[in-house]
C-alpha positions in Angstrom: -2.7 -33.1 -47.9 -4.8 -31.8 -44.8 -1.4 -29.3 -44.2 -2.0 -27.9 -47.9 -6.0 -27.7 -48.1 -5.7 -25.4 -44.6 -3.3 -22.8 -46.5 -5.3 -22.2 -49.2 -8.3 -19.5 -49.2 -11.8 -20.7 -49.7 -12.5 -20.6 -53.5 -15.2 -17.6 -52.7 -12.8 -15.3 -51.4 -10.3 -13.8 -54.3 -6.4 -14.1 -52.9 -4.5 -11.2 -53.3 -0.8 -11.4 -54.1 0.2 -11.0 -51.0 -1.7 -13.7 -50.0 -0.9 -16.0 -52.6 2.9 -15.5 -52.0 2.3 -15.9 -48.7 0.8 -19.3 -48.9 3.6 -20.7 -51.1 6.1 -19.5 -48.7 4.2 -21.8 -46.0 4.3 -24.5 -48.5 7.7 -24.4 -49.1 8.6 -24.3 -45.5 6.6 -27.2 -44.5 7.5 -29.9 -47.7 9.9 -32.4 -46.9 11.0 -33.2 -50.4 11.3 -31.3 -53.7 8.1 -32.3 -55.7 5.3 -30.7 -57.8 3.9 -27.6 -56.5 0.2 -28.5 -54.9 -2.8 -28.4 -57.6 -4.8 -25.5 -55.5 -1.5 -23.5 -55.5 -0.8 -23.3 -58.9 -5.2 -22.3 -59.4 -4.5 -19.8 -56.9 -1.2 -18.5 -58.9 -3.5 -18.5 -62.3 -6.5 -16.6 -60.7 -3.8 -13.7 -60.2 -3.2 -13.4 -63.8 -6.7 -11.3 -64.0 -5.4 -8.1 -62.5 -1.2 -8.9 -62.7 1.1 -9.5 -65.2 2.8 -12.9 -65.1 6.5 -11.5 -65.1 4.7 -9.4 -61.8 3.4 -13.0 -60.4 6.5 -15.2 -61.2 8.9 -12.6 -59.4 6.7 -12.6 -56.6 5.9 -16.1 -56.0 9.8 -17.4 -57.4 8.6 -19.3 -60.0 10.2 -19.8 -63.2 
């Protein structure tokens, strides 16, 4: 978990999409196993949905 916690942005800071697509590209280069996607990446995914569209944030991330 301490692997996850240190790509995530502090909860202050707003992530940009960018950033947020960044951060699951880490994740899914670092997992071992296919599992459920980490609780702070999916908050991070949702806190997009203010200034993008989801179809905008789905392609972007690859999330279906």
């Amino acid at each position: 978990m301490r692997e996850i916690s240190s790509l995530i942005t502090p909860p202050t800071v707003k992530p940009t999409l960018e950033v947020v697509r960044h951060q699951f590209e880490a994740w899914r280069k670092r997992r071992r196993c296919r599992g459920p996607i980490p609780e702070a990446l999916w908050e991070a995914a949702v806190g997009l949905c203010r200034e993008h569209s989801i179809c905008e944030i789905s392609r972007s991330l690859r999330l279906n």
